[in-house]
N, C-alpha and C positions, 0 to 999 in steps of 0.2 A: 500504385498497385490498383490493377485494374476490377473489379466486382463480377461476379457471374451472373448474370443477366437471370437465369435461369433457375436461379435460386432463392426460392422465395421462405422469410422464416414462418417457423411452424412453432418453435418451445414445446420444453416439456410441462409446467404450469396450464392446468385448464381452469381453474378458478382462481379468481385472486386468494380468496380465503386460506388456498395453498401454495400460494405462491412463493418460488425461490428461485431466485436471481441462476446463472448459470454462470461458469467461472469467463474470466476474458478469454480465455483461450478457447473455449467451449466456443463459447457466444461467436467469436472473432471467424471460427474455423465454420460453422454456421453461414454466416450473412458473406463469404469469401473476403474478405477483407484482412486488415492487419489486427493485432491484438494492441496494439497505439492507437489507434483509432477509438478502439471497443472503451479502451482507458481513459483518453483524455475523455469522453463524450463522459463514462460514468463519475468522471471526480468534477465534472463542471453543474455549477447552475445552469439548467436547459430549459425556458421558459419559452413554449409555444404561443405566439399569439393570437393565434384564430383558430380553435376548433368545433367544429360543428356535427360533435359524434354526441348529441343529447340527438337531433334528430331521430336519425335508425329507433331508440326507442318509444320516440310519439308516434313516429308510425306505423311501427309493426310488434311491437314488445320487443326490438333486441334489448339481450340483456349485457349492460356492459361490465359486468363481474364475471364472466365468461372468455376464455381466449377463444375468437372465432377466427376460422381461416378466410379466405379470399371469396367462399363460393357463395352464391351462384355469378358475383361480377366480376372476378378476377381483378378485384383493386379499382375496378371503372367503378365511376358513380358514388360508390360506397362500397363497406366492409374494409375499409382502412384501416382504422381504429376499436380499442375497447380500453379496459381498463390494466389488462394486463396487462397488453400489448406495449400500450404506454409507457411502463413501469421499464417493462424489457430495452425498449428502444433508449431509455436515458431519462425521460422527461420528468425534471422534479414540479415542473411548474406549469400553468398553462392557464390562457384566459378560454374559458370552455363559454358555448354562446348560445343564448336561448333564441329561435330566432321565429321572425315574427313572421305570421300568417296574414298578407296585405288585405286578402280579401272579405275578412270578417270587419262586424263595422267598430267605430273606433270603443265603443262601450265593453265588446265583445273579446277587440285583440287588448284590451287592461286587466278582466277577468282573466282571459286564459293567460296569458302571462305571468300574473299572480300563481292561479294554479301551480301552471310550468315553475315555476321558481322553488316553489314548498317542492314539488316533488323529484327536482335533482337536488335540493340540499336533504329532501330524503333520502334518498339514493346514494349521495356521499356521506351522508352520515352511518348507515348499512357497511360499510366496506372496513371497517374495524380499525378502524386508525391509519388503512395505509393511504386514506386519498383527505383531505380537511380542506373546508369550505378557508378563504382566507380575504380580508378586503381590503390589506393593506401590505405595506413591505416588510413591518416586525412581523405580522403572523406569517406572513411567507418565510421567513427566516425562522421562528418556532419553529416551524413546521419541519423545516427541512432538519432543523436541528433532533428532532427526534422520528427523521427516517419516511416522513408524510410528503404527500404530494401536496402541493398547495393549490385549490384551485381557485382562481379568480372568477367568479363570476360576471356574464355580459350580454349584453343584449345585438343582435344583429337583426338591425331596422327599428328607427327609434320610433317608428308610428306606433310603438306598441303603449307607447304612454303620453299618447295625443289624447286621453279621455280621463289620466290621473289626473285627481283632483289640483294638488297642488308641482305634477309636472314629476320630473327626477326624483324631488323631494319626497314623495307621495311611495319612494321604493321603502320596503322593509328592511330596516336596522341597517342602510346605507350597503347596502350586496351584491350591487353591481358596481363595476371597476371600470366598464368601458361600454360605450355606444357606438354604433355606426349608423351614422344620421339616416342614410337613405341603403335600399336595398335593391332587389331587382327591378322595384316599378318606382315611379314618382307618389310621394307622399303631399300631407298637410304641409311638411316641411323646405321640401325641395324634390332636384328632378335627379334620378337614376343618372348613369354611365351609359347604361344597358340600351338595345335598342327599343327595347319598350319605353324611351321617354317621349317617342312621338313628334307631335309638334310643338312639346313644351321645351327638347332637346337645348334651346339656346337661352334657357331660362336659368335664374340661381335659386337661391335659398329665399325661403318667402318672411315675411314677416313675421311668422310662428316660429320660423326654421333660424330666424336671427338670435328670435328672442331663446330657444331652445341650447344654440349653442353657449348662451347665455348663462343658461339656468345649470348644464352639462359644466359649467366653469364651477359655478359657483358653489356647486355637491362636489368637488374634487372629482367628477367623473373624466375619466379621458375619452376626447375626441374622436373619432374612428371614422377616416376619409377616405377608408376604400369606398368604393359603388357609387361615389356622386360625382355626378359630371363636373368637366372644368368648371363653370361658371358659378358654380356651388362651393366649390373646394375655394376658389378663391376670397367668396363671402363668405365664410367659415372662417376664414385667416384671420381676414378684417378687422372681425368682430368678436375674436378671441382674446381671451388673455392675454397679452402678451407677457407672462409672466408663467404661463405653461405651456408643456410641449404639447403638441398634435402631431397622433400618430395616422399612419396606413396599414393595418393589422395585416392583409393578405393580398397581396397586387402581384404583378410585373411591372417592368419598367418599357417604355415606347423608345429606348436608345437601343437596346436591343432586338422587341420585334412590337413594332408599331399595333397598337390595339386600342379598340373601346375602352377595356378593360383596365389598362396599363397607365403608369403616371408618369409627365414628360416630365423632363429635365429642371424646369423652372420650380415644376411641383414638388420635386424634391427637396431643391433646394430649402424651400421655406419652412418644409418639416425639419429639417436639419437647422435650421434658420432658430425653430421654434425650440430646439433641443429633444426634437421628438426622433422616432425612427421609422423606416420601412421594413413591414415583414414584407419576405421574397414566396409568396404562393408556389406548391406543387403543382399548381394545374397546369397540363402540358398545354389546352387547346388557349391558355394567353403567353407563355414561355417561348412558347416552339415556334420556329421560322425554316423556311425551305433547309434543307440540308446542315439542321444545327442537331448536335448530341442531341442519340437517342436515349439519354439517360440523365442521372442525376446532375451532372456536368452542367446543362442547361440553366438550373437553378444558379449555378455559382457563375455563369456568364450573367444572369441579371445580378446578385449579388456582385460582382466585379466592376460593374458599371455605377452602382451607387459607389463603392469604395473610391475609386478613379473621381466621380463627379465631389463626393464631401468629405469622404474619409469610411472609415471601419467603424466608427464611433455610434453611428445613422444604421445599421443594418443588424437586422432579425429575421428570426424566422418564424412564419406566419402560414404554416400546412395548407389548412382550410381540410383537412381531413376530415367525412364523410359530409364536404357539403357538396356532394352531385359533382366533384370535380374527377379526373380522370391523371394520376401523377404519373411522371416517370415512371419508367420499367422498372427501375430495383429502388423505385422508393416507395410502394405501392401500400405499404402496411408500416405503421407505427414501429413495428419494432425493428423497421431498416432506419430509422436514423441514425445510427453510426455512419452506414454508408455516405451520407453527404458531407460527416467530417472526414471521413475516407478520401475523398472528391477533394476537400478543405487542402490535406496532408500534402494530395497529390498536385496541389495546384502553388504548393509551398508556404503556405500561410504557416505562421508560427502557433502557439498556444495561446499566445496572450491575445493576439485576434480572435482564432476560432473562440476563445471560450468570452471574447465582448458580443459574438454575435448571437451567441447559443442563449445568453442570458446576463451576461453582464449589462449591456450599453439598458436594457427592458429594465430590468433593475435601478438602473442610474433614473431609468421616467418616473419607476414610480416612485423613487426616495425625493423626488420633485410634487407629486403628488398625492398622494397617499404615502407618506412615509409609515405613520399610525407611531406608536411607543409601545417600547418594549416591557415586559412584563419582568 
């Protein structure tokens, strides 16, 4: 069943405070798709692994207790996501990312960090029970047990705590869940993907950036190997655990459409290797190749290529919703995730896949990692 391009969801919920669900049939008849779709997505764990919708709020006040539409960017850049939005679209779970400002100095980016950290777990604590802070896989499972979205908290760019005193450790009450070492620019630690690494480009992880994956072991933090260049991902391997997985929160894959961006073949493997997984990014400008689906379709061609290279076991999904990225046509807002198991249905995948990639296999890393006990 094919999706109306055209059709972009809107809900009736404009604050969470009031928020209520729409039936499958409603919701289904909505986003054009099937009401199986709408279904399998609502009775599964769906745990996002990169979102970066705390941004819109640092830098303009959005508020994410608010259902906002698409304007002024029409799903580019931003206005992907909120809190209702989320709710609507399926997502019980989701690693939400604080993420770091390179250019303050490193005294500066520890401070606001800190800051930033008290003030989304103020923000989720505000939202009356439906969203809860969660740092391990029993509270995600509380959680969901009584109807809450669990969120994992993370950091994207680990320079943000190259000036903590005692490093990872030095986090409050152990609150973040996941790092991704390097970001747009090269740090203390190591050199970007991006072409902002310069003529450090064929450099790896540096002495701090060894010692840091290190210390990321040691706090049960996971790994986060999107944004660093080959030479880095492979020193990060090395010198990990091998006794935990390492993930790629938000990427493409280079077997589909070769990119800076993107992780080849070998790099998969090793995350796979590690028992970790790749999330599959919405971003069209690393997805898209000459003449490939103009829509969600896209996404499940780089998903179909992990499958093929390791199995079903290895793959998630990793949005990167509102981090400046531009998604497919009818995946543009949180609450068209149906539509990608829509895509799923249509490409013949059974249940017991779709629902390993939505949040089982995430699931299986972190009962590796942060299991936590139950209460």
């Amino acid at each position: 069943m094919m999706t109306r391009l055209s059709t972009y969801p809107s809900g009736p919920s404009r604050h969470l405070s009031q928020y209520r669900p729409e039936s499958d049939e409603e919701f289904a008849k909505r986003l054009g798709i099937s009401t199986e779709a709408v279904a399998l997505t609502r009775r599964s764990d769906f745990i996002d692994l990169h979102l970066d919708s705390f941004i819109p709020p640092r830098l303009w006040g959005y508020d994410l207790q608010f259902r906002h539409g698409s304007f002024p960017f029409a799903g580019r850049f931003f206005g992907h996501s909120d809190f209702v939005r989320a709710l609507d679209g399926g997502l019980t779970g989701g690693l939400w990312s604080i993420t770091t400002n390179p250019f303050r100095s490193a005294a500066s980016r520890w401070r606001v960090f800190l800051k930033n950290l008290t003030r989304f777990q103020d923000v989720i604590a505000s939202t009356q029970g439906k969203y809860r802070i969660v740092n391990n896989l029993a509270q995600y499972h509380e959680a969901r047990r009584d109807g809450a979205h669990g969120c994992f908290l993370s950091i994207q760019g680990g320079n943000a705590l190259e000036a903590a005193p005692d490093g990872p450790a030095s986090i409050p009450g152990q609150a973040i869940v996941r790092v991704t070492l390097v970001h747009l620019t090269n740090s203390v630690f190591g050199v970007t993907s991006s072409p902002l690494a310069g003529r450090q480009a064929n450099n790896g992880l540096t002495t701090k950036g060894k010692e840091f994956v290190q210390q990321l072991n040691t706090q049960r933090i996971l790994v986060d190997l999107a944004h660093i260049n080959p030479k880095g991902f492979w020193d990060a391997v090395a010198v990990s655990d091998r006794s935990l997985p390492i993930v790629a929160t938000h990427t493409g894959v280079s077997g589909v459409c070769p990119h800076w961006r993107n992780l080849d073949d070998a790099q998969i493997r090793a995350i796979a290797d590690s028992g970790g997984v790749v999330g599959i990014i919405f971003a069209n400008q690393f997805l898209h190749y000459k003449n490939g689906p103009p829509d969600g379709r896209i996404v499940i061609e780089h998903m179909r290529h992990v499958l093929r290279l390791v199995g079903d076991e290895y793959i998630a999904v990793g949005s990167d919703f509102d981090g400046a990225i531009t998604p497919p046509a009818d995946l543009r807002t949180a609450d068209a995730y149906p539509r990608l198991v829509q895509h799923m249905l249509n490409e013949g995948w059974g249940q017991e896949r779709i629902q390993r990639i939505l949040g089982k296999n995430i699931i299986r890393v972190l009962s590796m990692i942060r299991p936590g006990t139950p209460n």
